[in-house]
VODREN-202187 format. One record per residue: residue number from 1; y, z, x of N, C-alpha, C, O in turn. Coordinates in steps of 0.2 Angstrom, whole numbers, plus 5000, padded with zeros to 4 digits. Atoms other than C-alpha are relative to their C-alpha. Example, Ala and Ser with C-alpha at 12.3 -4.5 7.8 and 13.67 -1.06 7.14 Angstrom:
BEGIN
ATOM   n n_py n_pz n_px ca_py ca_pz ca_px c_py c_pz c_px o_py o_pz o_px
ATOM   1 4994 5000 5004  4978  5039  5062 5006 5000 5004 5005 5003 5009
ATOM   2 4994 4999 4996  4995  5036  5068 5005 5003 4996 5011 5004 4999
% end
This chain:
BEGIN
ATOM   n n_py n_pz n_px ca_py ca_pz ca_px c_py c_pz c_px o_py o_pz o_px
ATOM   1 4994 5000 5004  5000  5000  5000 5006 5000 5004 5008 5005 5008
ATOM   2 4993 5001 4997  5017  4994  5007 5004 5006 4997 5003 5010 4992
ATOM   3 4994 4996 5003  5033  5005  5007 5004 4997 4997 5005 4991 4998
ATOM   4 4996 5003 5005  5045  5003  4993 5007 5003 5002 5007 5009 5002
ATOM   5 4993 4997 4999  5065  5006  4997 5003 4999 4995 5001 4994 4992
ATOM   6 4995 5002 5003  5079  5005  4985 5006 5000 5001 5009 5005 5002
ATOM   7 4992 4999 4996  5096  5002  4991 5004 4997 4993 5003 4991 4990
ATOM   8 4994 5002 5005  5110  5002  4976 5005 5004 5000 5005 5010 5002
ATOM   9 4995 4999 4999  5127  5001  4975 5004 4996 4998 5002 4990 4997
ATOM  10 4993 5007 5000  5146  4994  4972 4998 4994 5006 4995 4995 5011
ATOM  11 4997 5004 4997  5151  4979  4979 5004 5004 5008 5005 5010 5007
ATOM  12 4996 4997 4995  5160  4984  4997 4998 5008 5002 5001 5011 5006
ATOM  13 5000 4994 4997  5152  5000  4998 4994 5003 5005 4992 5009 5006
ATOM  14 5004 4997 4994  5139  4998  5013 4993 4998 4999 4988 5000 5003
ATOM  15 5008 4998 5000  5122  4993  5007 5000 4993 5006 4999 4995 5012
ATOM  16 5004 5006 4996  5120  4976  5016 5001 5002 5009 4996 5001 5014
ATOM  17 4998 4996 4994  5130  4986  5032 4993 5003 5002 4991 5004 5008
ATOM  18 5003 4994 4997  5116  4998  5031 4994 4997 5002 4990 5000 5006
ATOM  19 5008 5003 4996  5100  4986  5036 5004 4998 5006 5000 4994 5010
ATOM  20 4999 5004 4993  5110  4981  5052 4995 5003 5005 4992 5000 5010
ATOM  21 5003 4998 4994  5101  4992  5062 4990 4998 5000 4988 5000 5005
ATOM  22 5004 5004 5001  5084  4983  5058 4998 4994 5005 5001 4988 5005
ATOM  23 4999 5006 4997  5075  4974  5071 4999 4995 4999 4994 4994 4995
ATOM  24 5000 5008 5003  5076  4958  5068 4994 4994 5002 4994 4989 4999
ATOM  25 5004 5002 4999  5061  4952  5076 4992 5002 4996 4987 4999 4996
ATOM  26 5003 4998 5003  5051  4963  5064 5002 4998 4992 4998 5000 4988
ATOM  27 4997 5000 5007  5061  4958  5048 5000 4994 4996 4999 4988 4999
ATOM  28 4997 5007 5006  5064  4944  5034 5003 5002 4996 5001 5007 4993
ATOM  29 4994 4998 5002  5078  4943  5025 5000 4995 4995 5001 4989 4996
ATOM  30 4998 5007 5003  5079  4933  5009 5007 5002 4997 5009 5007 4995
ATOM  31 4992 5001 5001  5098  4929  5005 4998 5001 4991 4993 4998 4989
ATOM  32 4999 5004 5007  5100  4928  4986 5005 5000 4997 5007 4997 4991
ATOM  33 4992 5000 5000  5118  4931  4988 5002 4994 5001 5006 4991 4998
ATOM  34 4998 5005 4998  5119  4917  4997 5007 5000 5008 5009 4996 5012
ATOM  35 4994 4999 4996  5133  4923  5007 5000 5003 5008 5005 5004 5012
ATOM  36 5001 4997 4992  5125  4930  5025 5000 5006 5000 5001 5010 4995
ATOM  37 5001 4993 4997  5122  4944  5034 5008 5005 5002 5012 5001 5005
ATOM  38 4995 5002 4999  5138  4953  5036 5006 5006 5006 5010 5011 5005
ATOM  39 4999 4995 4995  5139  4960  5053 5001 4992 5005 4999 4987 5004
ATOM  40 4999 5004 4991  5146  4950  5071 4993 4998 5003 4989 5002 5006
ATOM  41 5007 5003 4997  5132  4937  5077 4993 5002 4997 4987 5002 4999
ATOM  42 5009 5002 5006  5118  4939  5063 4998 4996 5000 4993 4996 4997
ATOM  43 5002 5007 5003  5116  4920  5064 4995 5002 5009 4989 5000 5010
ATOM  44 5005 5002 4993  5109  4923  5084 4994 5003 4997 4989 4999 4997
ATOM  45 5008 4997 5000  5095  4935  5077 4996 4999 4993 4990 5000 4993
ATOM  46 5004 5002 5006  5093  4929  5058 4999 4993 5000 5004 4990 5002
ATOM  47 5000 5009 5001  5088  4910  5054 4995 4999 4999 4990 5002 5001
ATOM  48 5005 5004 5002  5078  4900  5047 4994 4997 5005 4988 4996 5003
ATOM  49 5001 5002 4994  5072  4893  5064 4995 5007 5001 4990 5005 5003
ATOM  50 5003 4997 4998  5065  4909  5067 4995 5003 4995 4992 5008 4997
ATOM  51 5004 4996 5005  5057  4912  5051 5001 5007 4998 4995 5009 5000
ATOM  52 4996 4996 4999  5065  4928  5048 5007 5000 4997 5011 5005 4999
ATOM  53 4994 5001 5003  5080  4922  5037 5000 4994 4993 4996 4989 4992
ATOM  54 5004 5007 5007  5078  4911  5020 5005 5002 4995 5007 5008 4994
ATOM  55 4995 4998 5003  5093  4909  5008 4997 4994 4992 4996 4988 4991
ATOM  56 5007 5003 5006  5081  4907  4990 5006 5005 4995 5009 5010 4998
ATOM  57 4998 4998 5007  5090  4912  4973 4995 5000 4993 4995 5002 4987
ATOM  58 5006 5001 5005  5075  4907  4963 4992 5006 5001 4988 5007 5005
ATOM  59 5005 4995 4998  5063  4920  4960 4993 4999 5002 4990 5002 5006
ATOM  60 5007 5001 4998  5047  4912  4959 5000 4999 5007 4995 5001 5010
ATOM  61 5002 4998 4993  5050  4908  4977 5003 5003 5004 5003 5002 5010
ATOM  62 5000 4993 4994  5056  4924  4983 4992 5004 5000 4990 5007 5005
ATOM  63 5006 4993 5001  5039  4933  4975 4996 4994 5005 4992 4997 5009
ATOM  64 5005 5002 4997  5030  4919  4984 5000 5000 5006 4995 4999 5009
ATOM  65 5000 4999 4992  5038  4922  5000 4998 5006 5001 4993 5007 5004
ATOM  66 5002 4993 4998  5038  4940  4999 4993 5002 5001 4991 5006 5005
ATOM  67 5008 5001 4999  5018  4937  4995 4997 4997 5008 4994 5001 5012
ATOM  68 5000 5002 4993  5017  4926  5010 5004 5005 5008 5005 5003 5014
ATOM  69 4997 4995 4994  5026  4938  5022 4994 5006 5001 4992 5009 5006
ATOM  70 5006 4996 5001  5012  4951  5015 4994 4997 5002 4992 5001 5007
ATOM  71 5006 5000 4997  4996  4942  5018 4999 4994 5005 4994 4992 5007
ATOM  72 4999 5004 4994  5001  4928  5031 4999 5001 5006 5001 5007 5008
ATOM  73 4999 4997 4994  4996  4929  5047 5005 4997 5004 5006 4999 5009
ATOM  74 4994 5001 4996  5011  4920  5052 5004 5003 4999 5009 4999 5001
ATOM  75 4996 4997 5000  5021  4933  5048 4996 5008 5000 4999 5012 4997
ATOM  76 5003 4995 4996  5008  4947  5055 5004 5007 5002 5003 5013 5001
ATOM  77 4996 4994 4995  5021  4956  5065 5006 5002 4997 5010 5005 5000
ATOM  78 4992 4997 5003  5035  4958  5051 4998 5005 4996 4993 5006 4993
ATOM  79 5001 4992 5004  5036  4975  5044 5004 5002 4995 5003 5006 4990
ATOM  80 4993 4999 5003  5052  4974  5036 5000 4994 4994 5001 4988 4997
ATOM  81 4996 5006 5003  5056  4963  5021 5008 5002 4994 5008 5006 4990
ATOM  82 4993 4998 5004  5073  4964  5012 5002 4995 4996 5005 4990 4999
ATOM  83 4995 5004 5008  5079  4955  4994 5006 5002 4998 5007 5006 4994
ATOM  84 4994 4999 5000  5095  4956  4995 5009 4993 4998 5011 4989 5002
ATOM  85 5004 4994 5005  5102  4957  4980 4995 4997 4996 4993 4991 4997
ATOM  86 5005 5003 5004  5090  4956  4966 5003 4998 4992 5001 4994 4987
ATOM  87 4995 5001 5006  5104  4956  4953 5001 4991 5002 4998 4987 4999
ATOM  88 4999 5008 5000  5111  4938  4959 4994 4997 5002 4994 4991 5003
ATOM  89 5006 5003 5001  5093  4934  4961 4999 4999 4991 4998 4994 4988
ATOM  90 4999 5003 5009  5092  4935  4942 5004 4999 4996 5002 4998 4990
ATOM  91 4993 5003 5002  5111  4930  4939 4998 4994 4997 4997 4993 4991
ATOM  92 5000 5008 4998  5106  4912  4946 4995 5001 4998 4992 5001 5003
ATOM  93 5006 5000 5006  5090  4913  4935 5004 4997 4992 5003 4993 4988
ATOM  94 4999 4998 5009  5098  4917  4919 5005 4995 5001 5005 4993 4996
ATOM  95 4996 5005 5002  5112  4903  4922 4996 4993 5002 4999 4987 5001
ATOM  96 5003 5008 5001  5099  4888  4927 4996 5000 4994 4994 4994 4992
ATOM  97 5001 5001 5008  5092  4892  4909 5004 5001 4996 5001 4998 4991
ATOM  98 4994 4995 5005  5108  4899  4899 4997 4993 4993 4995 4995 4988
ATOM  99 5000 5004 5007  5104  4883  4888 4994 5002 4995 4994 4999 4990
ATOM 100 5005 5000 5002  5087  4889  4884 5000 5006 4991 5003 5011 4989
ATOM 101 4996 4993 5005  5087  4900  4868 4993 5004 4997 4988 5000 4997
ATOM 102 5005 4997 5002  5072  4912  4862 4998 5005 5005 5000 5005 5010
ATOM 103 5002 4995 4996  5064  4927  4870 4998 4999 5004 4995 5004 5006
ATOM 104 5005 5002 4995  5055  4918  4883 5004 4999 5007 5001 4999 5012
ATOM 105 4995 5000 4994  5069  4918  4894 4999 5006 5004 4998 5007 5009
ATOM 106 4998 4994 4998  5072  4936  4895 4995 5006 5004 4996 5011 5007
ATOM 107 5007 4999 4998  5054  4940  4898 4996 4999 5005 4992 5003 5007
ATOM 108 5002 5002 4995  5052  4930  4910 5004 5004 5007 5001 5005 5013
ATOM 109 4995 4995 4996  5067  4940  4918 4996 5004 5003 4994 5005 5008
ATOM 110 5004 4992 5001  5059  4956  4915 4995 5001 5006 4996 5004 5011
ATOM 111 5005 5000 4995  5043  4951  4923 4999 4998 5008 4995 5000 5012
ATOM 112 4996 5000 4993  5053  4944  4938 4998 5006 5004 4994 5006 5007
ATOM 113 4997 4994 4996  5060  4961  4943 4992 5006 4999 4989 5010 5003
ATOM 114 5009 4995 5002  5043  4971  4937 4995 4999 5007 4992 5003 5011
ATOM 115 5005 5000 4994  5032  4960  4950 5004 5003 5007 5001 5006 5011
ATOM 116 4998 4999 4993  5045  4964  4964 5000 5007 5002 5002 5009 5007
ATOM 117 5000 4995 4998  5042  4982  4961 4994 5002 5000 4993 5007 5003
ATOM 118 5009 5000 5001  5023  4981  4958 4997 4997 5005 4991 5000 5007
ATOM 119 5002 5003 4996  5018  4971  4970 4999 5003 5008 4994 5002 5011
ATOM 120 4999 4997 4991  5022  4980  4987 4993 5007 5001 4990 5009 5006
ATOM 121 5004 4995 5001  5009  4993  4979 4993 4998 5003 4988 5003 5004
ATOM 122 5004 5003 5000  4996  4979  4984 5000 4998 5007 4994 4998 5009
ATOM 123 4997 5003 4993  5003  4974  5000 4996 5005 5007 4994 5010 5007
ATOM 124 5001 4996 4993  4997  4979  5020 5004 5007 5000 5009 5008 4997
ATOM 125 4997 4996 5001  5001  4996  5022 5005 5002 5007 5007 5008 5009
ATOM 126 4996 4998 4997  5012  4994  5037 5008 4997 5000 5012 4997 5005
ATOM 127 4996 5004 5001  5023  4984  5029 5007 5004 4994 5006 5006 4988
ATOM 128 4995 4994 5005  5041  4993  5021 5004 4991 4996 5004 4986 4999
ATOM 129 4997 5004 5006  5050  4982  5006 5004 5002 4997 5003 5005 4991
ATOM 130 4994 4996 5003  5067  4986  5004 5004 4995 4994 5006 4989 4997
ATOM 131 4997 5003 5005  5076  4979  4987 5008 5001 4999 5009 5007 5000
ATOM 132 4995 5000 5001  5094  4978  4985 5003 4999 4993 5001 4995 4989
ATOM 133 4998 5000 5007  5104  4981  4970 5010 5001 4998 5015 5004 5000
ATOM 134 4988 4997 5004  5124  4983  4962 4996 5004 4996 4990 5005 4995
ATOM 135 5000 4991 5005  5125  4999  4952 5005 4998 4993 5010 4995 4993
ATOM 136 4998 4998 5007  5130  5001  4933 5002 5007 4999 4997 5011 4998
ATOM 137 4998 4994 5004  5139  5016  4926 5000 5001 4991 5003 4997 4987
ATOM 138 5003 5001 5008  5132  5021  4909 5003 5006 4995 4999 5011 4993
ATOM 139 4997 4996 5005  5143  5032  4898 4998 5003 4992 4995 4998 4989
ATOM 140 5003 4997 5004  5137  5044  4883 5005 5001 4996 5011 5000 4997
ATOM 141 4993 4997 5005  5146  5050  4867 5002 5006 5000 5007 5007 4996
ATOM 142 4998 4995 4997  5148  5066  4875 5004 5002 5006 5006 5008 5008
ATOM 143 4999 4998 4994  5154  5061  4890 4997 4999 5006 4999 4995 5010
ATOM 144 5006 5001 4995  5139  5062  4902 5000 4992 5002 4999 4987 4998
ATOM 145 5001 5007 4994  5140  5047  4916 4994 5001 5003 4991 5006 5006
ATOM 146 5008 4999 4995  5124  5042  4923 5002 4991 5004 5006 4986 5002
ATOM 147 4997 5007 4996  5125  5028  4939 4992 4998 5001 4987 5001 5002
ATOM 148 5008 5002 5000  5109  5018  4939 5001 4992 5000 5006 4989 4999
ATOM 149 4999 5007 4999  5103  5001  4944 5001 4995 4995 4997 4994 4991
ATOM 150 4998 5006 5004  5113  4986  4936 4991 4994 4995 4986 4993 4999
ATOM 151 5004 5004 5003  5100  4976  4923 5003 4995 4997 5009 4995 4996
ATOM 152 4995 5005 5005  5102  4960  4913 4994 5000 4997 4988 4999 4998
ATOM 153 5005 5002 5006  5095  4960  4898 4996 5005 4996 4991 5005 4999
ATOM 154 5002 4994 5000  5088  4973  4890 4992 5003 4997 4992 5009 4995
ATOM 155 5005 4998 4998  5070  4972  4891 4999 5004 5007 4996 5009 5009
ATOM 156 4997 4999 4991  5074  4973  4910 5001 5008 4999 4999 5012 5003
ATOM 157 4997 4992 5001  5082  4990  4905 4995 5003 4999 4994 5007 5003
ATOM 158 5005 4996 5003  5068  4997  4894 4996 5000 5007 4996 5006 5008
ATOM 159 5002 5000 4994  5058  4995  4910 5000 5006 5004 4995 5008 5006
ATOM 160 4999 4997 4996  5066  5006  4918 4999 5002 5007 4996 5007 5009
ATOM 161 5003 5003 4995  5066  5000  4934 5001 5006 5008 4999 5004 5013
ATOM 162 4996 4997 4996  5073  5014  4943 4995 5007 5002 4996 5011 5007
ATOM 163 5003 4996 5000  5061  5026  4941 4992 4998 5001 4987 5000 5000
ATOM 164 5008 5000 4997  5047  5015  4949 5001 5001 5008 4997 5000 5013
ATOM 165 5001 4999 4992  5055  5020  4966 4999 5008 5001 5000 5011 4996
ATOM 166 4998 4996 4998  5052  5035  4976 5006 5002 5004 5009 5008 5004
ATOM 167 4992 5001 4994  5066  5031  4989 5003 4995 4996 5000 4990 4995
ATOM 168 4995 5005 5005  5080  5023  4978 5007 5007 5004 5008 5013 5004
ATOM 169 4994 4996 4996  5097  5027  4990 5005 4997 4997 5006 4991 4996
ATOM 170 4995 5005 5001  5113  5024  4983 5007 5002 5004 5010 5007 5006
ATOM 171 4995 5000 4995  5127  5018  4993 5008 5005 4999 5008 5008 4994
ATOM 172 4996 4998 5002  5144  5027  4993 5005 5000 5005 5002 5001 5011
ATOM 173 4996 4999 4994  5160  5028  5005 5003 5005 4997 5005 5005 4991
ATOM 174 4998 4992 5001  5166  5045  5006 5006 4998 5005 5005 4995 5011
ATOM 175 4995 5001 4996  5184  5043  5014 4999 4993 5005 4998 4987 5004
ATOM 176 5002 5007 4993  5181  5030  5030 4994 5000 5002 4991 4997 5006
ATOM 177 5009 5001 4997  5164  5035  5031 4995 4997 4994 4996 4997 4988
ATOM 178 5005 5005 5005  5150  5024  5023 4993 5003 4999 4989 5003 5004
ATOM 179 5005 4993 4999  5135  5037  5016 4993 4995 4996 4994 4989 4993
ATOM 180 5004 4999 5006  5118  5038  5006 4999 5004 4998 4997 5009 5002
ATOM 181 5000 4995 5002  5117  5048  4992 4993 4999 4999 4991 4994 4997
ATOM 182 5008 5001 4997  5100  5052  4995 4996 5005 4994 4990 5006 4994
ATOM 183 5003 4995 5005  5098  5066  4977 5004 4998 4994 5009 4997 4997
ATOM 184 4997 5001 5004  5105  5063  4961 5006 5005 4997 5007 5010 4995
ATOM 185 4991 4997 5000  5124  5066  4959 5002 4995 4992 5006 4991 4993
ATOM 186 4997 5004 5003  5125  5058  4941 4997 4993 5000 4998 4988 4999
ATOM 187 5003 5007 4996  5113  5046  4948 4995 4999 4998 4992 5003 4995
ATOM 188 5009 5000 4999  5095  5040  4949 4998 5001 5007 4992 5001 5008
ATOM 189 5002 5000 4990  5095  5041  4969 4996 5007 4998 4996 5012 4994
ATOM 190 5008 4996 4998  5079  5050  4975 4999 4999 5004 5001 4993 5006
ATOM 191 5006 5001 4995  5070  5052  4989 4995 5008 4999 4995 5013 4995
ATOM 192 5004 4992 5005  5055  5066  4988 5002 5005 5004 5006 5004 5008
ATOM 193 4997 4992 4995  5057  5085  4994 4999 5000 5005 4995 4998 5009
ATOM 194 5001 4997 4994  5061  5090  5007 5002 4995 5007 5003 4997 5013
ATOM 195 4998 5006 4995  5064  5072  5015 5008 5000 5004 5008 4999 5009
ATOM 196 4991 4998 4993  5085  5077  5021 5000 5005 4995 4998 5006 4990
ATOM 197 4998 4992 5001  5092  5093  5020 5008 5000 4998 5011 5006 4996
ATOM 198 4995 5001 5002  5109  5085  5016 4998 4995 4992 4994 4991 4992
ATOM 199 4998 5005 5005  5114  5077  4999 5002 4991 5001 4999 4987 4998
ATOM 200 4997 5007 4995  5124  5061  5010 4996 4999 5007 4997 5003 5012
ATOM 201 5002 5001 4993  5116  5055  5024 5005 4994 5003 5009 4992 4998
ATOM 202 4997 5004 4998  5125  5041  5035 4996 4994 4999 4991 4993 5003
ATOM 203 5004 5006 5002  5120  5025  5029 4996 4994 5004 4997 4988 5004
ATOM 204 5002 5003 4993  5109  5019  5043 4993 5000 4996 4991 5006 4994
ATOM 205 5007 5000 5001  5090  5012  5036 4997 5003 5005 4991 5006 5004
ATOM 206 5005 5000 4994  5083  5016  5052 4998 5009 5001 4993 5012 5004
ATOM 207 5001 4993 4999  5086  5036  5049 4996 5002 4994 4991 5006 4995
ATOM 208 5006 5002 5005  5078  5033  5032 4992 4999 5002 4987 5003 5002
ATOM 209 5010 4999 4998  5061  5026  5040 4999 5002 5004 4993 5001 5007
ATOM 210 5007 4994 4995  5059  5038  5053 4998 5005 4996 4993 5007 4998
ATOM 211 5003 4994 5005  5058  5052  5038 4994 4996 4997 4990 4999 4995
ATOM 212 5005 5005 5004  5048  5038  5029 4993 5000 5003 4988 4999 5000
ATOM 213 5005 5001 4995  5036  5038  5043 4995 5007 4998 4989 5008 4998
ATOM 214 5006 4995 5003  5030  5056  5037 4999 5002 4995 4999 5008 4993
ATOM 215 5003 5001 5004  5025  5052  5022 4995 4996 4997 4993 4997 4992
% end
């Protein structure tokens, strides 16, 4: 069984920042932003050329990559894979159908984001599979704010996609510093007991999977 990560967050507040420290020669990175990596000289260590870089908005062929990065031996030596995000992965879904009309759309959605959390469950077990996410704020009649990962659609929602991670970090900038809220602040961020002993950690994966390592 693969490890499952969740990284969610605003816009501008650190997730794509926090895979930098990620070696690169261990990693694959599918784009669904479309927009790069967005750190000084990511093109020397990310590319297509090196297999290790793939810029896919289409789901069926991210699940097919991220399958092929699993049981390939031509990607044997990759440990790391990153979907980054999963939201504009199902944007540019839902606007190459918009004209479609009936539930078979929405379904199809659902079932998208469902295999990409299910799936890792199957996978080599030295292999970590981190998902990227925008965040939604969801308001009550009382008042009560809850921050949980953005859905389209609302099969998607019922799902409840958030509660199939055990590590689901969400992004946050505290003054000039760039964190993870690593326990629920109003939130769904989790990670299990006893994993940090702060609230905020500094938004670095790499301090993540060394705690990750003893479990």
């Amino acid at each position: 069984m693969a490890s499952l990560i969740g990284i969610a967050g605003e816009p501008g507040s650190g997730k794509s920042t926090s895979l930098k420290g990620l070696p690169a020669d261990q990693t694959v990175v599918f784009d669904c932003d479309g927009k790069g990596l967005n750190w000084k000289g990511w093109k020397k260590d990310y590319c297509k050329e090196k297999n290790n870089y793939f810029k896919i908005n289409e789901p069926e062929k991210v699940i097919k990559g991220l399958m092929s990065v699993a049981t390939s031996e031509k990607f044997k030596h990759m440990k790391y894979v990153v979907i980054d995000t999963v939201n504009n992965l199902m944007v540019s879904e839902e606007m190459r159908r918009c004209r479609e009309k009936g539930y078979d759309k929405w379904m199809d959605l659902a079932q998208y984001i469902w295999n990409l959390v299910e799936l890792p469950g199957n996978f080599r077990e030295d292999l970590t599979v981190i998902l990227v996410f925008h965040t939604q704020t969801e308001h009550t009649e009382d008042g009560y704010e809850r921050i949980r990962i953005k859905t389209n659609g609302r099969k998607t929602e019922k799902n409840d996609i958030d509660s199939k991670f055990n590590w689901l970090l969400r992004t946050v900038k505290q003054g000039d510093k760039y964190m993870f809220e690593v326990t629920s602040h109003n939130s769904t961020s989790r990670t299990p007991l006893g994993a940090f002993e702060e609230d905020y950690i500094p938004n670095d994966i790499m301090q993540v999977l060394e705690v990750l390592k003893e479990y």
